[in-house]
DSSP file (Angstrom, degrees, kcal/mol; ACC not computed):
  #  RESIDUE AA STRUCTURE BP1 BP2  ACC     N-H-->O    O-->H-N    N-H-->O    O-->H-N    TCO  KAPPA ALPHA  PHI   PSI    X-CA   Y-CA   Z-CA
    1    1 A X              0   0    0      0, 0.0     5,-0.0     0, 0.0     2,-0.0   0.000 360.0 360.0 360.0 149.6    7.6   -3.5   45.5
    2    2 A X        -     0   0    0      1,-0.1     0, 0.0     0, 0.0     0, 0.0  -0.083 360.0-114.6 -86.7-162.1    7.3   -2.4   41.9
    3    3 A X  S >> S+     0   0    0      2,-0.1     4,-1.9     3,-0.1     3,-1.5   0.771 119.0  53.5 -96.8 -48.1    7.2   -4.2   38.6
    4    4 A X  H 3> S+     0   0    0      1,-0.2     4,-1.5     2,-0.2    -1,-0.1   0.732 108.5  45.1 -68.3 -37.4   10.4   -2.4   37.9
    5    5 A X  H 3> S+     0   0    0      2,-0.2     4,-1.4     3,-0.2    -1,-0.2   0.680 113.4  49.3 -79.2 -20.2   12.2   -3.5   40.9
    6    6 A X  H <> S+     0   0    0     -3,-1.5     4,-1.8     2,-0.2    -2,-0.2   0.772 116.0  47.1 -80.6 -25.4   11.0   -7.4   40.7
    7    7 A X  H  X S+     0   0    0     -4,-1.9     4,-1.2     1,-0.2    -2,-0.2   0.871 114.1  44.5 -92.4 -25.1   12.2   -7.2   37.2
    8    8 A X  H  X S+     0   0    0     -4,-1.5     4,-2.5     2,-0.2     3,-0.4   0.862 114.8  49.5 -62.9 -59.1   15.6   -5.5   38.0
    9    9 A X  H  X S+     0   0    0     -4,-1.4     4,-2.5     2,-0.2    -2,-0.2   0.817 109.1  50.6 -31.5 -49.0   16.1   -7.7   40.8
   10   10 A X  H  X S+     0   0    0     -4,-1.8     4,-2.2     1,-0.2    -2,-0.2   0.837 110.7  47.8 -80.7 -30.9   15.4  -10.8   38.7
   11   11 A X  H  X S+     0   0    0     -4,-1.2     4,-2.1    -3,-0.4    -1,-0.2   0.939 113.0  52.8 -95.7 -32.2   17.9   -9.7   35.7
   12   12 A X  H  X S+     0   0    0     -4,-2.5     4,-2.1     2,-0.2    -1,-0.2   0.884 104.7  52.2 -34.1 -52.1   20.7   -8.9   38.6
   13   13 A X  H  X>S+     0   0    0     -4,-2.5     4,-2.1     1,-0.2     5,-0.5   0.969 117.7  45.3 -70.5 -41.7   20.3  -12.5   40.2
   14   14 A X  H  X5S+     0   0    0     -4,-2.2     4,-0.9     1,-0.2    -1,-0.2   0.855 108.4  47.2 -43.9 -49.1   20.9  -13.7   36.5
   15   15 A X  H  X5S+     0   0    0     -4,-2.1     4,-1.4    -5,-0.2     3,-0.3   0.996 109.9  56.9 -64.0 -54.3   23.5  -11.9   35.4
   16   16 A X  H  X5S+     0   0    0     -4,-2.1     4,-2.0     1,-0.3    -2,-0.2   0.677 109.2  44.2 -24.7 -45.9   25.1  -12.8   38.5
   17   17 A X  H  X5S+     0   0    0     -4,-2.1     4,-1.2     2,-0.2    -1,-0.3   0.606 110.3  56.6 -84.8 -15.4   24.8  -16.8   38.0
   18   18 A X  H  <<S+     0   0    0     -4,-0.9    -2,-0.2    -5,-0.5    -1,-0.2   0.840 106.6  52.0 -93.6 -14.5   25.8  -16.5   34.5
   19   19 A X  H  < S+     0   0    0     -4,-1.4    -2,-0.2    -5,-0.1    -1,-0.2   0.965 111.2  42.4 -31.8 -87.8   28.8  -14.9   36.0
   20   20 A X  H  < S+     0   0    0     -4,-2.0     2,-0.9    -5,-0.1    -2,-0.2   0.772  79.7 104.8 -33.8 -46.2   29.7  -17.6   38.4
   21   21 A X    ><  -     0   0    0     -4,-1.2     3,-0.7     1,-0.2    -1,-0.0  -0.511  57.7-160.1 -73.7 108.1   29.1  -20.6   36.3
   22   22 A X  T 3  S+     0   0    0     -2,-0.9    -1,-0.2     1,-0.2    -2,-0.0   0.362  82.0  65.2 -85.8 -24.5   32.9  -21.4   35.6
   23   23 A X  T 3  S+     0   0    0     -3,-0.0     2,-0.3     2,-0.0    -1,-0.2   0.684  79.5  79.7 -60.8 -49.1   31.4  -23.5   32.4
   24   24 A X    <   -     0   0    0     -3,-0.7     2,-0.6    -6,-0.1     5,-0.0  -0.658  50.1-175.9 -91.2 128.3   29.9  -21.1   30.2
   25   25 A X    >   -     0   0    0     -2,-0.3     3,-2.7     3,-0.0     2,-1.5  -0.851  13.4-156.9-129.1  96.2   32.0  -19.2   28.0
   26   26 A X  T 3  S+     0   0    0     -2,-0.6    -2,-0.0     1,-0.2     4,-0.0  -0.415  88.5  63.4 -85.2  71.6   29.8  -16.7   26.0
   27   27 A X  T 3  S+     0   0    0     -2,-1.5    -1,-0.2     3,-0.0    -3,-0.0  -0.071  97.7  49.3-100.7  -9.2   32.3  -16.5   23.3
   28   28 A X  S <  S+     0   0    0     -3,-2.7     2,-0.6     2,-0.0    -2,-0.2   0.152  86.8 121.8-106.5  21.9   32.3  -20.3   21.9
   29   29 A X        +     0   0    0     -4,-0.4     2,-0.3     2,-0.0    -5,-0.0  -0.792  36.7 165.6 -98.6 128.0   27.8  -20.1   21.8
   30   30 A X        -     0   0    0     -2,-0.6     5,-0.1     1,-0.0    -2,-0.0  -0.995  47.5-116.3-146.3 140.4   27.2  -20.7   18.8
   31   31 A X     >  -     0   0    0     -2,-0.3     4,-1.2     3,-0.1     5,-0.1   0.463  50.0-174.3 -33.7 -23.3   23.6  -21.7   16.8
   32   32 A X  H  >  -     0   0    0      1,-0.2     4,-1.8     2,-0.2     5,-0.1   0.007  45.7 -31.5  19.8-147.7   24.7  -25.1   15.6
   33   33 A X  H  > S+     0   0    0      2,-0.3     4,-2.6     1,-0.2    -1,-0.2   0.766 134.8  47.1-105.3 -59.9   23.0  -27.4   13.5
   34   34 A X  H >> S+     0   0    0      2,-0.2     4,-1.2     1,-0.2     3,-0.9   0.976 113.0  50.5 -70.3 -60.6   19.2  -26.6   14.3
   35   35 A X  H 3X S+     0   0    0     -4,-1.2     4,-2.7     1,-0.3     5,-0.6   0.943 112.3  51.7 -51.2 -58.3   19.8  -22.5   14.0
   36   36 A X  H 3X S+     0   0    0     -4,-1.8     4,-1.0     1,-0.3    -1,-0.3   0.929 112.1  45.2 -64.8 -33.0   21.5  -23.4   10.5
   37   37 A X  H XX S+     0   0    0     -4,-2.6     4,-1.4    -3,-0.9     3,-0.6   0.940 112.0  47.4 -19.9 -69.4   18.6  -25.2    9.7
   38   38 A X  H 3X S+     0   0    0     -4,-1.2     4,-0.9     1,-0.3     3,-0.3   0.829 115.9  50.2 -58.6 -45.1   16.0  -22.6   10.8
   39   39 A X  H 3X S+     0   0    0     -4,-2.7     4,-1.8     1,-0.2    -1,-0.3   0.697 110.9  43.7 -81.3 -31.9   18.0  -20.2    9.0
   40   40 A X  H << S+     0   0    0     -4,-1.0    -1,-0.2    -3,-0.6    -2,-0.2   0.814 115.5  50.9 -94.7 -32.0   18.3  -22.3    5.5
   41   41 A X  H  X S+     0   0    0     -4,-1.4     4,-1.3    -3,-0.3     3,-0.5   0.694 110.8  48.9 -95.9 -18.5   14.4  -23.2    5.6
   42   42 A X  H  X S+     0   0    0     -4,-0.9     4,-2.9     1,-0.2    -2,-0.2   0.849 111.3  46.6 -81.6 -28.1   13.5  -19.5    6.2
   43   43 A X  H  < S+     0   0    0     -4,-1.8    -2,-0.2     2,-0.2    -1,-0.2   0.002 110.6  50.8-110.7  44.9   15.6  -18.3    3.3
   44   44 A X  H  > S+     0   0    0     -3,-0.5     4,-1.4     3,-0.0     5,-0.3   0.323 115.8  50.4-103.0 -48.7   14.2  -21.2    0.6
   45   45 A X  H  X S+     0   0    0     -4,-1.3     4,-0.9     1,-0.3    -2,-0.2   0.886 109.6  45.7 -65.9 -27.0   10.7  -19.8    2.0
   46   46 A X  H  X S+     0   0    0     -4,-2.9     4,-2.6     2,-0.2     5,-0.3   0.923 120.6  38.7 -67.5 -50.6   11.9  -16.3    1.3
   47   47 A X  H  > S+     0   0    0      1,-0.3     4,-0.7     2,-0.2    -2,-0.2   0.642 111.2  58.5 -82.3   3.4   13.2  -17.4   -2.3
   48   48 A X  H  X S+     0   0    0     -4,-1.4     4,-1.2     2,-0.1    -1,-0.3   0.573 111.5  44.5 -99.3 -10.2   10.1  -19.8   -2.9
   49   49 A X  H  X S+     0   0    0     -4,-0.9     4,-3.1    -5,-0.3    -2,-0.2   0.937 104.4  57.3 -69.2 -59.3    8.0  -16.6   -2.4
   50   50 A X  H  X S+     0   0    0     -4,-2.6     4,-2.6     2,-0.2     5,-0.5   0.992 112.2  49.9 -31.8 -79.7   10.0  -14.3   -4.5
   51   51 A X  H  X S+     0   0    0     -4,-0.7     4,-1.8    -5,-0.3     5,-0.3   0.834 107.3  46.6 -24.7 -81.0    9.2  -16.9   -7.1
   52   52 A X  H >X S+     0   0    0     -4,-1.2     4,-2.7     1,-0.3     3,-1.2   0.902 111.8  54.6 -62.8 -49.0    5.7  -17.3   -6.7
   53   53 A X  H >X S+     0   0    0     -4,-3.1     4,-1.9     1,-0.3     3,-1.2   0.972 106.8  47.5 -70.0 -52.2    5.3  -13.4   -6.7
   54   54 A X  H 3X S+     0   0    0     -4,-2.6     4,-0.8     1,-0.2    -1,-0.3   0.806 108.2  58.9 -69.9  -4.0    7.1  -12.8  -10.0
   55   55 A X  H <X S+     0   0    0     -4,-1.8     4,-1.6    -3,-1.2     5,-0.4   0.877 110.9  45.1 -62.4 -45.8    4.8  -15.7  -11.3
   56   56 A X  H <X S+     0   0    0     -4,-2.7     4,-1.8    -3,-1.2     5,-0.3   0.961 110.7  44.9 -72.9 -44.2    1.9  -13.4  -10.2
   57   57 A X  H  X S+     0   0    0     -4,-1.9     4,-1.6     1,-0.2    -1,-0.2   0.779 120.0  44.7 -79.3  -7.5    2.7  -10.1  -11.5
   58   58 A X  H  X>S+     0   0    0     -4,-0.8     4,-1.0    -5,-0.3     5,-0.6   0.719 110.6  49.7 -68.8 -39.2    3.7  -11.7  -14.8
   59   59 A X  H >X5S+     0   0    0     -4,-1.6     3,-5.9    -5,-0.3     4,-2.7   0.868 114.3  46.1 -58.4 -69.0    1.0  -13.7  -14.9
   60   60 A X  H 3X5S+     0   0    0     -4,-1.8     4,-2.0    -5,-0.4     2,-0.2   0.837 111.9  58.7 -26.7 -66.0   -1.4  -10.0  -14.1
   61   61 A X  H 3<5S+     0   0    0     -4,-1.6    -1,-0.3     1,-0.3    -2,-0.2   0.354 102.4  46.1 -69.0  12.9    0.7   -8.2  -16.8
   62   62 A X  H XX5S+     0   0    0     -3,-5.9     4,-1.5    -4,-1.0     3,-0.8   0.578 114.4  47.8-123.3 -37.2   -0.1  -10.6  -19.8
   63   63 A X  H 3X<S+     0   0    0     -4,-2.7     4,-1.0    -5,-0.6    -2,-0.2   0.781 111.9  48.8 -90.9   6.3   -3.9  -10.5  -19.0
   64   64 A X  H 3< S+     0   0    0     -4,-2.0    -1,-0.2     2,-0.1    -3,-0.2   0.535 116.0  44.7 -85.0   9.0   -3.7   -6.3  -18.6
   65   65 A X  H X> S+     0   0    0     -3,-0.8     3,-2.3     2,-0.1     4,-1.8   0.882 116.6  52.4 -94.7 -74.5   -1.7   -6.6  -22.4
   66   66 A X  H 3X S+     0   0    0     -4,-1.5     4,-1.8     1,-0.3     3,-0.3   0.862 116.6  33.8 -57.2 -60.4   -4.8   -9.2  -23.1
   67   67 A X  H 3< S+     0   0    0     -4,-1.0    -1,-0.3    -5,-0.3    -2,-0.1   0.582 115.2  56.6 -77.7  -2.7   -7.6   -6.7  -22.1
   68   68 A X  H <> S+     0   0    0     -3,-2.3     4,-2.6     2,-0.2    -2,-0.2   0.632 110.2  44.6 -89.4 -44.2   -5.8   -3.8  -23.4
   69   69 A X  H  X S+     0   0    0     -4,-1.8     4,-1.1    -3,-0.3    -2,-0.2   0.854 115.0  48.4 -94.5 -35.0   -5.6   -5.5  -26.8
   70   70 A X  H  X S+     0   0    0     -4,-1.8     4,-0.5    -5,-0.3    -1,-0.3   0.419 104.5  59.0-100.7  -1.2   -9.4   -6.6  -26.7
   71   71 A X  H  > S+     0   0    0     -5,-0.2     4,-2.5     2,-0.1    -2,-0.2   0.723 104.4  58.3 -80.7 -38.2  -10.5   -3.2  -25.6
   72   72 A X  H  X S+     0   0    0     -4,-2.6     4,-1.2     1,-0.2    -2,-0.2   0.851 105.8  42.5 -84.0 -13.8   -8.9   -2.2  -28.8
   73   73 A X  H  X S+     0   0    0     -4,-1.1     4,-1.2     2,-0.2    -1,-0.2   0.700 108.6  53.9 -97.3   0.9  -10.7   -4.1  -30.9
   74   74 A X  H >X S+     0   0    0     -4,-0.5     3,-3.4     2,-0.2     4,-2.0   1.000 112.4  48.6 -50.8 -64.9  -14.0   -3.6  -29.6
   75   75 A X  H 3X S+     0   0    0     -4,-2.5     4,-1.3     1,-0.4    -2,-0.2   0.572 114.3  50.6-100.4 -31.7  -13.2    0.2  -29.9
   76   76 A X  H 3X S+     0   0    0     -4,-1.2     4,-2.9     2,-0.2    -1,-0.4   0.770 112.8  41.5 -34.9 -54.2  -12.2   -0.8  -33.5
   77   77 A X  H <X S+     0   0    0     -3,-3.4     4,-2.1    -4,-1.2    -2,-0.3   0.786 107.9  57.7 -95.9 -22.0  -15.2   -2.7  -34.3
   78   78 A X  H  < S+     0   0    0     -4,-2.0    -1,-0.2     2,-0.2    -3,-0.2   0.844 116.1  43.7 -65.8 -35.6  -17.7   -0.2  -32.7
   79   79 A X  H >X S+     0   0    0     -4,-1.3     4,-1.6     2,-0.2     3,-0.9   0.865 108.5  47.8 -79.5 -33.6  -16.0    2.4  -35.3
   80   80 A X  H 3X S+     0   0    0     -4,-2.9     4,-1.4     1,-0.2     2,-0.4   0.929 115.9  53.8 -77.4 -45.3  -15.7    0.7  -38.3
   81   81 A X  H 3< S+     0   0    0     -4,-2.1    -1,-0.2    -5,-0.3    -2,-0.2   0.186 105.5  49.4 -69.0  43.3  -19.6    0.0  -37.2
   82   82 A X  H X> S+     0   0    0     -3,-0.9     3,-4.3    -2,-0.4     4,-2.0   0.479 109.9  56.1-113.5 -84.9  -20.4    3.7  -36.8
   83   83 A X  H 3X S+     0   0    0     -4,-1.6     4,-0.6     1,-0.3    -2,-0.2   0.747 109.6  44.9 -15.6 -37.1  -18.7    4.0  -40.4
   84   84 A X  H 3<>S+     0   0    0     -4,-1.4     5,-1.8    -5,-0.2    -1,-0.3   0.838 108.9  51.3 -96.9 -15.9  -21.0    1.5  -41.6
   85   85 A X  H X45S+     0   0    0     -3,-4.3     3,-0.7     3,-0.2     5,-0.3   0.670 110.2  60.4 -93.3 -25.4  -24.8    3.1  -39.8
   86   86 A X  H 3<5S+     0   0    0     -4,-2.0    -3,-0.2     1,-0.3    -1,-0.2   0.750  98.9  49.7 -96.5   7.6  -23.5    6.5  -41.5
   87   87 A X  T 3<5S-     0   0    0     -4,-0.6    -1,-0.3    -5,-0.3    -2,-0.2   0.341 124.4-108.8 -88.2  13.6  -23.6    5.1  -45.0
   88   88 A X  T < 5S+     0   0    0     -3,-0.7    -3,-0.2     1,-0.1    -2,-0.1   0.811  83.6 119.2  64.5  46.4  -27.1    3.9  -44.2
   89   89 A X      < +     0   0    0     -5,-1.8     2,-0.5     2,-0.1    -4,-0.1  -0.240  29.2 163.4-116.0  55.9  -26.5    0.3  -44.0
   90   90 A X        +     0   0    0     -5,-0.3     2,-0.5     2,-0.0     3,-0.2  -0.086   2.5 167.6 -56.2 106.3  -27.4   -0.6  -40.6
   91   91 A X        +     0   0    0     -2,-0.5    -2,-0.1     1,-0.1    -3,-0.0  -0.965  14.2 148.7-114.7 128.6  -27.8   -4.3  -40.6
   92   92 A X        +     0   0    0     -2,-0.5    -1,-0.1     2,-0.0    -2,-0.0   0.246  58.2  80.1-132.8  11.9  -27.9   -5.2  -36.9
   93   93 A X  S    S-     0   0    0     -3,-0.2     3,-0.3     5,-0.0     5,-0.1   0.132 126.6 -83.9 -60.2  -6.6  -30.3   -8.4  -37.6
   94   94 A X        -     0   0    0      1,-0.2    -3,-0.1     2,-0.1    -2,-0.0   0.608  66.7 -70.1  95.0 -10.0  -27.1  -10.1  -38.5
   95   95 A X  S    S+     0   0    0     -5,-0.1     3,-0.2     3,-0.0    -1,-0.2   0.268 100.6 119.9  89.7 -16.8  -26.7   -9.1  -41.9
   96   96 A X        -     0   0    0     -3,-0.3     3,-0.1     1,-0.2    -2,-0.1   0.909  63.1-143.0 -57.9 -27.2  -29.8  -11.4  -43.4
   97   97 A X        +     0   0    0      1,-0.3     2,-0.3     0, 0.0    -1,-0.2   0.124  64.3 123.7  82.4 -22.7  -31.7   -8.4  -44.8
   98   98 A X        -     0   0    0     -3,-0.2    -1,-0.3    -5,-0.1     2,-0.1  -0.678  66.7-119.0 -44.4 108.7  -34.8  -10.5  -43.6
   99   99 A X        -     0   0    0     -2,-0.3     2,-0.3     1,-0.1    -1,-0.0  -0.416  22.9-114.1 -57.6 152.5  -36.8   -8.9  -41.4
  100  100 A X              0   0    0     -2,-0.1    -1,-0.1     1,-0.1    -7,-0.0  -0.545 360.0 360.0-114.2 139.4  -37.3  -10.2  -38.1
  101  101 A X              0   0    0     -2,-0.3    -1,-0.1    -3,-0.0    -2,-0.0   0.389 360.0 360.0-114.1 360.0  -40.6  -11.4  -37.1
């Protein structure tokens, strides 16, 4: 016998009892109390995620604004020091005009 023929068999004899049983009325099954549960705790988890992710990508888009903004004043302060080595005042000692020993 195959796997196809046990498995065929097996959903026949089922259907068959679910027939018979004078009890069961597959129009009044309904999830009750624990499914509306399952269902209410998956979709807090779903909106407590949603949360936490617009927490993250805010939080990621104020330090690429942060590093963005400090890129420009490096790039700022390396040009106005450029500006200052081509008038021939290089101080890179700090500014003491002391030489360093």
């Amino acid at each position: 016998m195959t796997i196809i023929a046990v498995v065929t068999g097996i959903a026949y004899t089922v259907a068959r009892t679910v027939e018979e049983d004078a009890g069961f009325d597959p129009d009044a099954v309904t999830p009750g109390v624990i499914g509306f549960l399952v269902t209410a705790v998956f979709a807090l988890a779903v909106i407590l995620l949603g949360w936490d992710l617009g927490r993250r990508l805010r939080r990621n888009r104020y330090r690429e604004e942060i590093r963005q903004s400090l890129e420009a004043e490096l790039a700022e302060r390396d040009a106005a020091a450029g500006e200052n080595g081509a008038a021939g005042a290089p101080e890179a000692d700090g500014g003491s005009g002391e030489p360093r020993g």
